[in-house]
C-alpha positions in Angstrom: -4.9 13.7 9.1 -5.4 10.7 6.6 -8.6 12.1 5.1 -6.4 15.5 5.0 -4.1 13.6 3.3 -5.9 11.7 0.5 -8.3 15.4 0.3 -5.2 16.7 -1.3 -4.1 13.8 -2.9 -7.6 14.1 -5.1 -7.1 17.7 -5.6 -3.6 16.8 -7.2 -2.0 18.5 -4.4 1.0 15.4 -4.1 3.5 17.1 -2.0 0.9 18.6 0.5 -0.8 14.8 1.0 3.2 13.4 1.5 3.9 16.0 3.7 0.5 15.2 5.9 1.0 11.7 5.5 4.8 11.8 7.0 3.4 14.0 9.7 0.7 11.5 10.4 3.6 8.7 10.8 5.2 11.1 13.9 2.3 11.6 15.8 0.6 8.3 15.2 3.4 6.1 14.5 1.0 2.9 15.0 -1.3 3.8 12.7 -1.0 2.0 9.7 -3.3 3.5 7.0 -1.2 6.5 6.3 2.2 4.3 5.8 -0.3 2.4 3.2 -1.2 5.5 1.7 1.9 7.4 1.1 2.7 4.2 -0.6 0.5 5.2 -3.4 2.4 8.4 -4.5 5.4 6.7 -4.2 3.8 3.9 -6.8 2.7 7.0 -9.2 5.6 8.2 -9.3 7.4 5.0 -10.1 9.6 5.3 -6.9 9.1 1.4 -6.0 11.7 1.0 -3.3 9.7 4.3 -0.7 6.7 2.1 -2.0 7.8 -1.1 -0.8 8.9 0.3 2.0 5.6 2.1 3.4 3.9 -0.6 2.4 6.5 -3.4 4.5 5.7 -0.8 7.6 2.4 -0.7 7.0 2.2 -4.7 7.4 4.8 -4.5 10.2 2.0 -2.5 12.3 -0.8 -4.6 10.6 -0.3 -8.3 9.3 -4.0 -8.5 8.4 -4.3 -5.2 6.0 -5.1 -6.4 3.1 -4.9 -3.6 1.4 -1.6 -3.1 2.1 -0.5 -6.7 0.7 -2.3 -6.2 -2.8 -0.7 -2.8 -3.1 2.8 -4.5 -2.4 1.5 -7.0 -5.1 1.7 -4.5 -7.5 5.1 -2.9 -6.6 6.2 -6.5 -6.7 4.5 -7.2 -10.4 5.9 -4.2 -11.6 9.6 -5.0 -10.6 8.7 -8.6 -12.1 8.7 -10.3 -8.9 5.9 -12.5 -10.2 6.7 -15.1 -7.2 6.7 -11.8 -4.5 3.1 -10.6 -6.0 1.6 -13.7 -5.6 2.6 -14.3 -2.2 1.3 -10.7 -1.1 -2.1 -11.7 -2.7 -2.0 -15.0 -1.0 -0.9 -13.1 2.2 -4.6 -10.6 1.7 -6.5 -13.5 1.0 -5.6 -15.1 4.1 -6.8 -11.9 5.8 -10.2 -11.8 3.5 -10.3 -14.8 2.0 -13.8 -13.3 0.5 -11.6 -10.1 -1.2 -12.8 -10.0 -4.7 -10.0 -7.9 -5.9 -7.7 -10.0 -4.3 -9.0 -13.1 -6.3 -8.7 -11.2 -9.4 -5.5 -10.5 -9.2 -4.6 -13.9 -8.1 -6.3 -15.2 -11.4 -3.9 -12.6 -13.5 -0.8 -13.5 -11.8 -1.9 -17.3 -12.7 
């Protein structure tokens, strides 16, 4: 169902990967990938608060996604919650303290 759902993300089929995405959540309501994922419709379409909130569930099932944490970064830079970004990236670089991409954005939040 997640591949399902980012297959139609990358056709630019958005409400077909939310809708797979949200049906993910009910039949595997542990699984954190898809909360993470939604997450990034939500950030394309500038609706920061669903964003935030997938992405807080996402963590809540998964403290050491580190993915999750840098996309939160970004919802948090965008709302100018410089402080909240970099303790997200701080938060995936405790989980991968090798992350390059994590790194990087520590060094532009700097």
């Amino acid at each position: 169902m997640n591949i399902d759902g980012f297959n139609s993300l990358a056709t630019g089929n958005i409400a077909a990967a939310e809708k797979t995405w949200k049906e993910a959540f009910a039949k595997y309501p542990n699984f954190e990938w898809p909360y993470s994922n939604l997450s990034i419709v939500y950030i394309r379409q500038n609706q920061w608060s669903e964003a935030e909130s997938c992405l807080n569930k996402a963590i809540e099932i998964n403290p050491f996604y580190t993915n999750a944490f840098l996309r939160l970064a970004v919802v948090k830079k965008t709302k100018s919650d410089i402080s909240g970004a970099k303790s997200c990236v701080l938060q995936a670089l405790k989980a991968d303290p090798d992350d390059p991409q994590a790194k990087a954005f520590l060094q532009e939040l700097q």
